[in-house]
PLY file of the C-alpha trace (Angstrom):
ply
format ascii 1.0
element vertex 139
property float x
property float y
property float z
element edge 138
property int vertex1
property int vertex2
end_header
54.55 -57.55 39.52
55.84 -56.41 42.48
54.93 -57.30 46.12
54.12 -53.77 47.01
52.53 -53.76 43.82
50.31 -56.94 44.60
49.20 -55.57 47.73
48.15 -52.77 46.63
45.85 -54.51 44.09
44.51 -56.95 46.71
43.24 -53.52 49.03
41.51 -51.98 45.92
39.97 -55.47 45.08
38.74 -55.56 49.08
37.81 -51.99 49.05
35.56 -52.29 45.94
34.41 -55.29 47.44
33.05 -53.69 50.51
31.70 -51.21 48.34
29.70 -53.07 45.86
28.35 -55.73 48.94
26.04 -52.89 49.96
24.68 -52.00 46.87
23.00 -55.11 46.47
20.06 -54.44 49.02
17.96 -52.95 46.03
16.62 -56.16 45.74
15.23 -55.75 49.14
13.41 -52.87 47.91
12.23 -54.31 44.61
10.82 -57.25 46.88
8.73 -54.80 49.62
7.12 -52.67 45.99
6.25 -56.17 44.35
4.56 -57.56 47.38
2.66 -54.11 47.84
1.63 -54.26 44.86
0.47 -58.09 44.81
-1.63 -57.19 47.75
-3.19 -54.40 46.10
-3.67 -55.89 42.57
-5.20 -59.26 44.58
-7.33 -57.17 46.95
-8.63 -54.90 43.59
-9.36 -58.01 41.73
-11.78 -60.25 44.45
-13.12 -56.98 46.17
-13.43 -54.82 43.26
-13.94 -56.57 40.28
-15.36 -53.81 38.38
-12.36 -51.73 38.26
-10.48 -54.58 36.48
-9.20 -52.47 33.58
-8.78 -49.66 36.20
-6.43 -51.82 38.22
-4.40 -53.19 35.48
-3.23 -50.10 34.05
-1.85 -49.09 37.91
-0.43 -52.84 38.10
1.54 -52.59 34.63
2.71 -48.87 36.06
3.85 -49.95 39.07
5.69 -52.86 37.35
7.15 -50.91 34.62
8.64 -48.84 37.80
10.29 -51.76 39.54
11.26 -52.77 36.19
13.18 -49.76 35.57
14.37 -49.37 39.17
15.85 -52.99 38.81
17.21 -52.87 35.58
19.63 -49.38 36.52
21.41 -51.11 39.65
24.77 -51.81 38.96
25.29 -54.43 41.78
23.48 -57.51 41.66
23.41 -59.78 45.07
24.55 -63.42 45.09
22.56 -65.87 43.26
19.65 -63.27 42.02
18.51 -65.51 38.78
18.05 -68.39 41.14
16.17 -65.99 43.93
13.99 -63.83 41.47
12.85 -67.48 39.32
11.65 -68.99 42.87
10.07 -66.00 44.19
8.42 -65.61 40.90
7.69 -69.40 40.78
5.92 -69.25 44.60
4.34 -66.00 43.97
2.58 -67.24 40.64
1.45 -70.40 42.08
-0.18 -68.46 44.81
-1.70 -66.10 42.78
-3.20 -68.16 40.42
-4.59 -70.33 43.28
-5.68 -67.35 44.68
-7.60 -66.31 42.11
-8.68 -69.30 40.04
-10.56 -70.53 43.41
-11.73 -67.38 44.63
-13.40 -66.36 41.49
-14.80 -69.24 41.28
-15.90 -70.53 44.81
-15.49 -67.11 47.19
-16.21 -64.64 44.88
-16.57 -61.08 46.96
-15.65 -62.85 50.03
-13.12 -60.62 51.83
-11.53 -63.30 53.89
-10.06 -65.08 50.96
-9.21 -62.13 49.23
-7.17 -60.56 52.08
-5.78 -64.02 53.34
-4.55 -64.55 49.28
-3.12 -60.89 48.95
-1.15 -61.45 52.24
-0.16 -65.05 51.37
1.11 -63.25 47.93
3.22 -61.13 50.09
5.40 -63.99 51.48
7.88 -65.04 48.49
8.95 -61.33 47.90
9.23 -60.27 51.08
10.95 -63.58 52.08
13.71 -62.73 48.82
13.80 -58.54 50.22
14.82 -60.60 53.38
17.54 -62.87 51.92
18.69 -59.58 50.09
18.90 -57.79 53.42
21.09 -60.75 54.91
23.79 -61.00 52.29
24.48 -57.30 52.88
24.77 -57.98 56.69
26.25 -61.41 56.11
28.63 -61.70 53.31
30.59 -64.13 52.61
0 1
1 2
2 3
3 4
4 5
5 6
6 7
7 8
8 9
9 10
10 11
11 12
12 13
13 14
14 15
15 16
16 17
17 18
18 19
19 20
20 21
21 22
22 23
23 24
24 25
25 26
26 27
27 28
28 29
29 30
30 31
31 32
32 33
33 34
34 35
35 36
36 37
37 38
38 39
39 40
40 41
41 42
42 43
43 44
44 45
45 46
46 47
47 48
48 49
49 50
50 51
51 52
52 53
53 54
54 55
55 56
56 57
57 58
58 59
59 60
60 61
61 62
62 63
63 64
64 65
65 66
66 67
67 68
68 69
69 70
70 71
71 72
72 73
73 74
74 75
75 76
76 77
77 78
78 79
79 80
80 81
81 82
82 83
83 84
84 85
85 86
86 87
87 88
88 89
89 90
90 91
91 92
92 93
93 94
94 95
95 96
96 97
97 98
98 99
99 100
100 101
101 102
102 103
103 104
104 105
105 106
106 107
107 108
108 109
109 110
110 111
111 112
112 113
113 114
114 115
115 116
116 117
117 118
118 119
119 120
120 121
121 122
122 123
123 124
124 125
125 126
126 127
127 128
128 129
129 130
130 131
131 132
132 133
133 134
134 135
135 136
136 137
137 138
């Protein structure tokens, strides 16, 4: 290969580069719907517990949409298995606290209920946050 030839290759590699670094703020997104839709699922639950099944069907909806959203983006940001396992791992761990104890000890009490959908909130929007950066901060 030639050195005109090399440096040509390295400006395509940079140019796709710059390219693809954008396209990895769908993440971002994905994290704003799912902690949405925690807050709504969480406030349903402890406020409205008779619309249970109602409120299922519009949570597996909503996460069959982020599913599908996630699953067509071609670019993926840095480090997403590790990112999506601990935002999963916090979120879950809140959840469950969040509804294990209020079910059981503030049942119908709105201050728990909206304190535990807003706590929910945190680990995606902290991820949408860390997907924002690496666009603005790449390495």
């Amino acid at each position: 290969m030639r050195q005109d030839e090399a440096l040509d290759a390295l400006e395509q590699a940079e140019a796709l580069k710059a390219r693809m670094r954008g396209q990895g703020g769908w993440y971002a997104v994905f994290g704003v719907g799912y902690a949405a839709m925690s807050c709504g699922l969480i406030l349903a639950v402890g406020l409205l517990p008779e619309a249970l099944p109602w409120t299922m069907g519009v949570f597996a909806v909503v996460l069959a949409v982020l599913i599908a959203y996630a699953v067509t983006r071609s670019a993926q940001p840095r480090n997403l298995g590790a990112l999506h396992l601990g935002m999963m791992g916090a979120w879950t761990a809140v959840y469950l606290v969040t509804l294990i104890v209020g079910i059981n000890v503030f049942p119908g009490e709105p201050a728990w209920w909206v304190s535990g959908a807003l706590l929910s909130a945190l680990p995606p929007l902290a991820v949408a946050y860390v997907a924002l950066r690496q666009i603005r901060n790449p390495r």
